[in-house]
C-alpha positions as CSV (number, residue, x, y, z in Angstrom):
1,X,25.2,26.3,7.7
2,X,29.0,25.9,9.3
3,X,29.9,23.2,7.6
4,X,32.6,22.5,10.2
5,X,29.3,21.6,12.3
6,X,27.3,19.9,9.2
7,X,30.4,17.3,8.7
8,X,30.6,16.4,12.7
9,X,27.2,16.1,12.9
10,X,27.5,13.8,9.2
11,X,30.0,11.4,11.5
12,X,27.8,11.6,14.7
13,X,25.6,9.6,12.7
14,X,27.7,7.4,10.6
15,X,28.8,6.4,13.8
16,X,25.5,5.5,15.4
17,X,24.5,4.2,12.3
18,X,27.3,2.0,11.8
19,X,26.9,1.1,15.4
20,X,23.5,-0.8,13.9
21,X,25.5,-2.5,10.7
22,X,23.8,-6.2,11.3
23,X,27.2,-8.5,10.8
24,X,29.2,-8.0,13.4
25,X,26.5,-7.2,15.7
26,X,23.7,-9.8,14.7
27,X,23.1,-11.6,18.3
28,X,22.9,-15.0,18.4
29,X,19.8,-17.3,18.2
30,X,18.5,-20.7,17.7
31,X,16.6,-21.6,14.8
32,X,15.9,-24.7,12.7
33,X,16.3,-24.2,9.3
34,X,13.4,-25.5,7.1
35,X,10.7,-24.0,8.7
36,X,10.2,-25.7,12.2
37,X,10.2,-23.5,14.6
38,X,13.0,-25.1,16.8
39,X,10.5,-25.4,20.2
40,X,11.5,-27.5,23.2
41,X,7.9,-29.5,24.2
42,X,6.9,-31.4,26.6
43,X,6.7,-34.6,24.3
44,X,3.7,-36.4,23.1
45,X,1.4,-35.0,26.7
46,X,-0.7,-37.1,28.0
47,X,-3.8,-35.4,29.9
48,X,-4.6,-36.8,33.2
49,X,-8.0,-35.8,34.3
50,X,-8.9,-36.6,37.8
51,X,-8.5,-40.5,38.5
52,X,-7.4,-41.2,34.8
53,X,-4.8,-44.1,34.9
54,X,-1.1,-43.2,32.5
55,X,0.0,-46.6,33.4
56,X,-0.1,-50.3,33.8
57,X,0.1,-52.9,36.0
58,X,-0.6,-52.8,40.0
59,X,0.1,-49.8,42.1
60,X,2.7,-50.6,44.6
61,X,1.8,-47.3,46.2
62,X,0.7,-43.7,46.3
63,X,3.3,-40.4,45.6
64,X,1.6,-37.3,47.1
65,X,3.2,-33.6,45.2
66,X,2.3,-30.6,45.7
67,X,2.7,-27.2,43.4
68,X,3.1,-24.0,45.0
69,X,4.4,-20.5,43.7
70,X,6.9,-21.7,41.7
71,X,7.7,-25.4,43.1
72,X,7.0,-28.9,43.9
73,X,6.7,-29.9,47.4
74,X,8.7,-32.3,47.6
75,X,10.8,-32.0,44.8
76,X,12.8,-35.1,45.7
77,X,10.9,-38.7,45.8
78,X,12.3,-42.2,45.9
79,X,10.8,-45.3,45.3
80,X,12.0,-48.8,46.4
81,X,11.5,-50.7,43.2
82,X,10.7,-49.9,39.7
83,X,6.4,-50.2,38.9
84,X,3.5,-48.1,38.5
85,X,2.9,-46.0,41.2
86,X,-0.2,-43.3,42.0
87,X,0.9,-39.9,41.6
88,X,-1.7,-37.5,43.5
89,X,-0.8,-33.9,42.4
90,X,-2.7,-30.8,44.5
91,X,-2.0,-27.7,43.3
92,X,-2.1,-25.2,45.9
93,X,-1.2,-22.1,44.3
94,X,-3.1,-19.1,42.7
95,X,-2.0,-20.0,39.0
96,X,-2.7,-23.6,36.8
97,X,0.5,-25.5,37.1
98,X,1.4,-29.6,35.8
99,X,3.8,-32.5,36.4
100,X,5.1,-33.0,32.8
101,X,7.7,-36.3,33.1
102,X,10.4,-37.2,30.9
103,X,8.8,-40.1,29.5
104,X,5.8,-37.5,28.1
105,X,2.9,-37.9,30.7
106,X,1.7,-34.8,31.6
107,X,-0.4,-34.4,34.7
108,X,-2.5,-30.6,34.3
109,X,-4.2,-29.0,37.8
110,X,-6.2,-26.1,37.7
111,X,-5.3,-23.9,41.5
112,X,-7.3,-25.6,44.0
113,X,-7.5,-28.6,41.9
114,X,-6.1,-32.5,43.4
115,X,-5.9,-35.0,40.2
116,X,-4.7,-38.4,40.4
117,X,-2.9,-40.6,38.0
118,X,-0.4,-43.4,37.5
119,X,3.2,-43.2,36.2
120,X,5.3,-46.0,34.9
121,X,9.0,-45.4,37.1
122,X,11.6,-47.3,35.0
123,X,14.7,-48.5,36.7
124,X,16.7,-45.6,35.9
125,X,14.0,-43.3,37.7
126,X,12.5,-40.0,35.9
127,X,12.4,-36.3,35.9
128,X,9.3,-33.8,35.8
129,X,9.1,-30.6,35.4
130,X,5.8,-28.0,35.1
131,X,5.8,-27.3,31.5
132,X,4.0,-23.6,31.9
133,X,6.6,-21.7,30.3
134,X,9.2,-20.4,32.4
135,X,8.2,-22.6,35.5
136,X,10.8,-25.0,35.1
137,X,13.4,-21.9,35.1
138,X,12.2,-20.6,37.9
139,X,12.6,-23.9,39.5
140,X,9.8,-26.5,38.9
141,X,11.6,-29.3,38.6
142,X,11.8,-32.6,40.5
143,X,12.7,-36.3,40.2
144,X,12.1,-39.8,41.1
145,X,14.6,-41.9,41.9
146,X,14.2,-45.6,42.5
147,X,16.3,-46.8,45.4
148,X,20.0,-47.4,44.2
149,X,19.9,-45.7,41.0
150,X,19.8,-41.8,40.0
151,X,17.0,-40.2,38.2
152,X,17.3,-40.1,34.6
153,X,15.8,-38.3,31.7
154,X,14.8,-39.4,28.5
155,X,17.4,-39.7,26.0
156,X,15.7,-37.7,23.6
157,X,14.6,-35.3,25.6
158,X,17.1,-33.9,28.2
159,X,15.7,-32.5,31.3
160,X,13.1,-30.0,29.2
161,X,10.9,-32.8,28.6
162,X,11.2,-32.4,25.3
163,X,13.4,-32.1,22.3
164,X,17.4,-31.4,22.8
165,X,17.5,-27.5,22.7
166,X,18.5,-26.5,19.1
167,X,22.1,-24.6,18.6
168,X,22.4,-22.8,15.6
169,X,22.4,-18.7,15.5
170,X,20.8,-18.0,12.3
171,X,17.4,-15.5,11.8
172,X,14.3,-16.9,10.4
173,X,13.8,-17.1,6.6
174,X,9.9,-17.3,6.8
175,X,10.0,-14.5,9.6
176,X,7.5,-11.9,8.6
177,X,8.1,-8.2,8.3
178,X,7.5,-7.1,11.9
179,X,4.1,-4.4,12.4
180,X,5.5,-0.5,12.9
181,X,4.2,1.1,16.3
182,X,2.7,4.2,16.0
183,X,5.4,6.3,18.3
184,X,3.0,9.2,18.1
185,X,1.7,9.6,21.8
186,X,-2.2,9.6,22.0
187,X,-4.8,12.3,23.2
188,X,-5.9,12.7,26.6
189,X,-9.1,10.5,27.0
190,X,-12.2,12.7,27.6
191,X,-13.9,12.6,30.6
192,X,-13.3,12.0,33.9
193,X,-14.2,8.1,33.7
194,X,-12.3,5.7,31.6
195,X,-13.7,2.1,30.9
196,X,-10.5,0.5,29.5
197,X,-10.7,-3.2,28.0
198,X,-7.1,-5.0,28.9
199,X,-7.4,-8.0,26.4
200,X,-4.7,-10.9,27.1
201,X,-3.4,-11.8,23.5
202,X,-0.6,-14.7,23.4
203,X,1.1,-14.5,19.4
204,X,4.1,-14.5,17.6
205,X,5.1,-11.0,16.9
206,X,8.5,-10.1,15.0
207,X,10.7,-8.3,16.9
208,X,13.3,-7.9,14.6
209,X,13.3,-7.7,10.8
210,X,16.1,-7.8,8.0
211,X,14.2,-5.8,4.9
212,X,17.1,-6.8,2.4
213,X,18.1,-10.2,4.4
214,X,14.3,-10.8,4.5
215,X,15.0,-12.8,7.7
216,X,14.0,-11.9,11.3
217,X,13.3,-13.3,14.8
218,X,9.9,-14.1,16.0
219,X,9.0,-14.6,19.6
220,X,5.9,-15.9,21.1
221,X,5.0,-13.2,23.2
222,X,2.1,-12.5,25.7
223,X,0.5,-9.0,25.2
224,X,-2.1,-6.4,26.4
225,X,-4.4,-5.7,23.1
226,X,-2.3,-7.6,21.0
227,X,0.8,-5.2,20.8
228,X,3.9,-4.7,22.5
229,X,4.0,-2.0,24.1
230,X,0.5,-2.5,25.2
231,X,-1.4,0.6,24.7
232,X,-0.7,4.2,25.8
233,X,-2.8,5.4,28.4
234,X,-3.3,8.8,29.3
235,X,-5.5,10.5,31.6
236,X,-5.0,13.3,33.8
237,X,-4.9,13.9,38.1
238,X,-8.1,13.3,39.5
239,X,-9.5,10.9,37.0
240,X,-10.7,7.5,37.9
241,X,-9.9,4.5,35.3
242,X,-11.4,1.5,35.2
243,X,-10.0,-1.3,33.1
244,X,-11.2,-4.5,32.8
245,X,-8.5,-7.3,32.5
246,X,-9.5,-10.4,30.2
247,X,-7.7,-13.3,29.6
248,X,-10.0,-15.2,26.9
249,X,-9.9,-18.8,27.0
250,X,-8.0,-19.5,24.4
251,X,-4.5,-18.7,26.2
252,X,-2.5,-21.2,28.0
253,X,-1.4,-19.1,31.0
254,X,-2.9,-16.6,33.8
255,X,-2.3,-13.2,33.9
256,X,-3.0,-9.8,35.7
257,X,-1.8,-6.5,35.4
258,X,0.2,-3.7,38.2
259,X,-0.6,-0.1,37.3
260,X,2.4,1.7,39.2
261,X,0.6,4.9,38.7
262,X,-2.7,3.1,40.9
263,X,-2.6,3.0,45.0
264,X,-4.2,-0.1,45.4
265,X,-3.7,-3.5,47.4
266,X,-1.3,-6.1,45.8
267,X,-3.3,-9.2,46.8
268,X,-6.6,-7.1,45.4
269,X,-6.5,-5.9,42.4
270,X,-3.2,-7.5,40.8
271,X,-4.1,-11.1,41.3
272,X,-3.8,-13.3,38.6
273,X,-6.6,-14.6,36.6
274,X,-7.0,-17.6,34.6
275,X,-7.8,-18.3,30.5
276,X,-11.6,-17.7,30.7
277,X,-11.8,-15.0,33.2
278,X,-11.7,-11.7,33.7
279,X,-11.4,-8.6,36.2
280,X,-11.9,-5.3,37.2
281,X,-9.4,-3.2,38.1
282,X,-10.2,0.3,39.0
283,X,-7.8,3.6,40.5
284,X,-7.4,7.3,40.7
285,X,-5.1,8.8,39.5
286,X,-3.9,11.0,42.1
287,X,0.0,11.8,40.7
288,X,1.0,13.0,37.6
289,X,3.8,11.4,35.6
290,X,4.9,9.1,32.8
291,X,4.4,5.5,34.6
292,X,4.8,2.0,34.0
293,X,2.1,-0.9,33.9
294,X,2.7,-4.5,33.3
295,X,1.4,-7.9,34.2
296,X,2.8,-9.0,37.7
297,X,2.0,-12.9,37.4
298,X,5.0,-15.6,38.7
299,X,7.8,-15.3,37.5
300,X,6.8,-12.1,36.8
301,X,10.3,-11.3,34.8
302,X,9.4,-13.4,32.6
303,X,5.9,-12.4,31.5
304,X,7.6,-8.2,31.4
305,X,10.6,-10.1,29.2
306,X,7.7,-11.6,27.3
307,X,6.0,-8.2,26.4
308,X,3.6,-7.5,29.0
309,X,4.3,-3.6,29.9
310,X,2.8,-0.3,28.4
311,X,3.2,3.3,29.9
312,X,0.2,5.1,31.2
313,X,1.0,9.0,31.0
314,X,-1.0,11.4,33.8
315,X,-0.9,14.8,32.9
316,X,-1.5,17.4,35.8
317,X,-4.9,18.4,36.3
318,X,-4.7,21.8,34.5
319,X,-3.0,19.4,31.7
320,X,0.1,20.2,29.6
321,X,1.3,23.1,28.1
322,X,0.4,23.0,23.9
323,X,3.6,21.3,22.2
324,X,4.2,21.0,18.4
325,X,4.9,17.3,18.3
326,X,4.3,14.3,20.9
327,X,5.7,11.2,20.8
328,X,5.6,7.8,23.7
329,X,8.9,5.8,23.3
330,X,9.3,2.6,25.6
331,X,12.9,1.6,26.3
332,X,13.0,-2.8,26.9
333,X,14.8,-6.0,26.2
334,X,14.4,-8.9,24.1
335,X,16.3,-12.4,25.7
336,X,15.6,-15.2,22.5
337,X,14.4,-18.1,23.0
338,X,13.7,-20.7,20.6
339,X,12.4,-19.6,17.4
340,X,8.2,-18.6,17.7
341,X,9.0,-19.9,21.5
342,X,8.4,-17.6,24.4
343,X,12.0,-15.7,25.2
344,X,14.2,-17.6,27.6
345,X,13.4,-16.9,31.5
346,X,17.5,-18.4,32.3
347,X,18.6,-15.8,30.2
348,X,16.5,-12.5,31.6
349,X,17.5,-14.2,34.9
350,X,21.0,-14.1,34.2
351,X,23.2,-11.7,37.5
352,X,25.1,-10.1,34.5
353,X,22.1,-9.3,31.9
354,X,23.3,-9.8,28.0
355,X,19.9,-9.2,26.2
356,X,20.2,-10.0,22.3
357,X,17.8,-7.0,21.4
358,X,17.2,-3.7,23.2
359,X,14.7,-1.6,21.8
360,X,12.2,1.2,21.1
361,X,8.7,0.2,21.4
362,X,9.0,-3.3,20.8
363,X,10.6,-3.6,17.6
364,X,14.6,-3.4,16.8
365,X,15.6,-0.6,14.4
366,X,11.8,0.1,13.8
367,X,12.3,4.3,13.4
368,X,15.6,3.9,11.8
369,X,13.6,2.8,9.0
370,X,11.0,4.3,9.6
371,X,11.7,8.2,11.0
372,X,9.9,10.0,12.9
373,X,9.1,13.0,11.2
374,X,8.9,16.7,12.9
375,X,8.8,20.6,11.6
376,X,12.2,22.1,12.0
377,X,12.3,24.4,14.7
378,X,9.2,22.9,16.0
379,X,9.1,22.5,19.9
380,X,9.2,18.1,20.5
381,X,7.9,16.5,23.7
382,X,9.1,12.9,24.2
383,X,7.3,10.9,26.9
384,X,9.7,8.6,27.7
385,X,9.7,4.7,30.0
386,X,12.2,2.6,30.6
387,X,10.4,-0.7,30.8
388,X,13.7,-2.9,31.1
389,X,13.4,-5.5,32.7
390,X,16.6,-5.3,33.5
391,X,19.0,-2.4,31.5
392,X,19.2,1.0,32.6
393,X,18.6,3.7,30.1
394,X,20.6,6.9,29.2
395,X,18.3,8.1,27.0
396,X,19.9,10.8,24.2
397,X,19.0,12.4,21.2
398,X,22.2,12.9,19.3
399,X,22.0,17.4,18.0
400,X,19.3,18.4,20.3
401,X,19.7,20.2,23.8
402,X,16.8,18.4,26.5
403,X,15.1,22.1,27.8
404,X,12.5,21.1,29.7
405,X,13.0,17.5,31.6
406,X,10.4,16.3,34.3
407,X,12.0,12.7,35.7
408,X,9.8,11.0,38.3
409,X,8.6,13.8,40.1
410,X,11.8,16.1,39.5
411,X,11.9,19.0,37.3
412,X,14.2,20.8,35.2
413,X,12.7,23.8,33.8
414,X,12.4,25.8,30.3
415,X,14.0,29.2,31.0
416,X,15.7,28.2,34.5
417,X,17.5,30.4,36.1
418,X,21.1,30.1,34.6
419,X,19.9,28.5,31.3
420,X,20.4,24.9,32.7
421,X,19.8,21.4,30.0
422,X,20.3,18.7,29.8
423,X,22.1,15.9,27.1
424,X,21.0,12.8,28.6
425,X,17.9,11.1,31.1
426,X,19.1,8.4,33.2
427,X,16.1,5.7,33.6
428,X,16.4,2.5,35.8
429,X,13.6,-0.4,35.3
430,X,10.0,1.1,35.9
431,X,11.0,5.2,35.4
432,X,9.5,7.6,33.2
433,X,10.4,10.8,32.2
434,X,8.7,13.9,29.9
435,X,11.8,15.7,28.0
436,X,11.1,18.8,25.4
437,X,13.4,19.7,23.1
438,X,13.9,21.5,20.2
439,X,15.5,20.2,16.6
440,X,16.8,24.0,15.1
441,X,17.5,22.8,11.4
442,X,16.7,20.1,8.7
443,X,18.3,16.6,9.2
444,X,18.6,13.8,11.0
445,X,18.9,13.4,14.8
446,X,19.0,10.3,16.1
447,X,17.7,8.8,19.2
448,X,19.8,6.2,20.9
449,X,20.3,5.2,24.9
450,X,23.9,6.3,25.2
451,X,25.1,2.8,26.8
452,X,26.5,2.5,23.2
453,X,26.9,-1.1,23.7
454,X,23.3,-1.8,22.9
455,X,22.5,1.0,20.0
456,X,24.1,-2.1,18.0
457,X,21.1,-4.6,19.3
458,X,18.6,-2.4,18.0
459,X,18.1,0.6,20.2
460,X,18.3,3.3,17.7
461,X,15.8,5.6,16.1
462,X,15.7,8.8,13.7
463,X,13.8,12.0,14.2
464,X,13.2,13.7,10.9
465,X,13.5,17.2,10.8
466,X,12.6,18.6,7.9
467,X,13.2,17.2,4.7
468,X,16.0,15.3,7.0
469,X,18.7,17.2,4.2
470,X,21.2,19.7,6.3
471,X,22.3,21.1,3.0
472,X,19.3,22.7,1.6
């Protein structure tokens, strides 16, 4: 080959690569050494079924609260003196919600559901919060103040209701080795019919792995089938798909699930459901395209920052043209929480987003060491989502020409007239896009968003051509 072209295309990847190099781009995270898990709880909770008394001493009166989608109403209470007072609690939205105080009571309502307790208001007042996570961040939060004095928390546990959050940036040492996602995209279901089970799984998956370092980062995430992504589905136009959406009763929080690629009511279909229930949720798919699902339940950017999202892929009813290789890629962020904690809501939230991972199917760095592996000269087809929730994609494959590139309805064809390409897919939050290409000798190519500011968090991948050696 021109080794004028083999030694550029040598650096093209030293660069990406080096891009990756894990010390000066390691984000920062909390993490307490020693094997805790770092977690801001609500404190020792204290369960507070319907007129269950959490304090002492005679009522000297009745607080009424109410919880709606996402807040207390009010959020603000006084008291004249310090005592035990009644705290009735209605919840009156569609999703469980609690009063968790500073001092460790926690007071749990189902939607629909008005429990009663007591509450011991100290001088100094109290704080509460509902401890769902990301509730508080979305603003659940409230006080009570006793007439001539300002609310107070806890000293030991800030305004979390819980431990002070932890400060230091270092990766887990008992993190285990994170699962590898199978990037191959799946066959087209048979049939005309699809029964698809959605299961609701809430575990600690590794998002990010050291193999020398043997450290990583492990976030409690909320999933569809246990994985995230959740599970590639593909069908084709005119097919009708039925999935049935379980949350088993074992989670802590509802759920539900928004098929862009469905035309069906929002307060239908994608309501929430609690732990213990489940749904059916059935469309048509009348539009081909690469779309995006994901569970829709307040605040819903934290439950997509938390995992829940997965592409569905609709071919065109006469299907796809034969390809050599297939492969699904899902472009999203990871904002850290607390180690083995669900990732932080305040920073997904944030005007200017600074995710500390950006990645390919779920997993930093996962096909950087782990290739994908293609025939040289063989024709590739790359369906492609940009799940975010927040970060555009510019999605490149570093050696390769994009031929054939259908984005959101808009085509750019093999064999145009002119000879047109294309180097690079632009994808905002909830786009998808099919792009063919063609990889013309053995080597490496690698596949990177080219906002080169986050290849370096993880967002970078090899395709394998060959035996991946330019020289032979």
């Amino acid at each position: 080959m021109d080794r004028t072209r083999f030694a550029a295309a040598l650096a093209a990847i030293a660069i990406v690569v080096g891009a990756c190099a894990p010390a000066a781009q390691a984000p920062a995270w909390t993490f307490t050494p020693g094997g805790s898990n770092g977690a801001a709880s609500a404190g020792p909770a204290t369960p507070a079924p319907s007129g269950a008394q959490t304090a002492t001493g005679d009522v000297l009166g009745t607080l009424e609260v109410k919880a709606v989608d996402l807040g207390f109403e009010p959020k603000e209470l006084s008291v004249p003196k310090a005592g035990t007072y009644a705290i009735k609690f209605t919840n009156s939205g569609v999703i469980p919600h609690d009063m968790t105080f500073s001092d460790g009571t926690k007071i749990p309502a189902k939607p629909g559901e008005t429990v009663t307790a007591s509450i011991a208001v100290p001088d100094n007042g109290l704080t509460f919060i509902c401890s769902v996570p990301g509730h508080a961040d979305a603003g659940m939060k409230g006080s009570i103040t006793v007439a001539g004095s300002t609310a107070a928390a806890s000293p030991s546990t800030g305004d979390h209701g819980g431990p002070a959050p932890v400060t230091d940036t270092v990766p887990d040492p008992n993190a285990p080795a994170y699962t590898l996602y199978p990037a191959e995209a799946p066959a087209l279901l048979p049939g005309t019919v699809h029964d698809i089970d959605l299961v609701i799984e809430e575990k600690d998956i590794t998002v990010q792995y050291d193999p020398k370092a043997k450290t990583g980062f492990v976030v409690h995430a909320w999933t569809f089938n246990g994985s995230v992504p959740g599970p590639v589905i593909r069908v084709k136009v005119g097919d009708t798909i039925r999935i049935h959406l379980k949350n088993p009763a074992t989670n802590q929080l509802a759920h539900s699930v928004d098929f862009h690629a469905s035309q069906v009511a929002w307060n239908d279909e994608m309501t929430s459901i609690n732990p213990g229930e489940e749904k059916l949720y059935e469309w048509h798919a009348d539009y081909a395209g690469v779309w995006m699902y994901h569970c829709g339940t307040s605040p819903a950017l934290h439950h997509i920052a938390n995992g829940m999202y997965g592409m569905v892929i609709v071919e065109p009813a006469a299907g796809l043209p034969k390809v050599d290789k297939e492969f699904a890629i899902v472009q999203s962020e990871w904002y850290l929480g607390p180690q083995g904690q669900p990732v932080s809501l305040t920073k997904a939230a944030s005007a200017a987003p600074a995710p500390d991972f950006v990645v390919f199917n779920g997993v930093a760095n996962q096909y950087k060491d782990n290739p994908m592996q293609v025939g040289t000269g063989d024709r590739v087809r790359v369906f492609v989502l940009d799940a975010g929730p927040n970060i555009d994609s510019s999605f490149h494959v570093v050696g390769t020409i994009f031929s054939l590139v259908i984005k959101e309805g808009i085509q750019l064809n093999l064999g145009n007239p002119g000879n047109f390409g294309a180097q690079a897919v632009d994808l905002s939050p909830a786009q998808g896009a099919i792009i063919e290409f063609v990889m013309p000798e053995d080597g490496l190519y690698p596949m990177v968003t080219h906002a080169f500011n986050f290849v370096g968090r993880g967002a970078l991948g090899l395709f394998k051509a060959g035996d991946g050696d330019p020289k032979n």
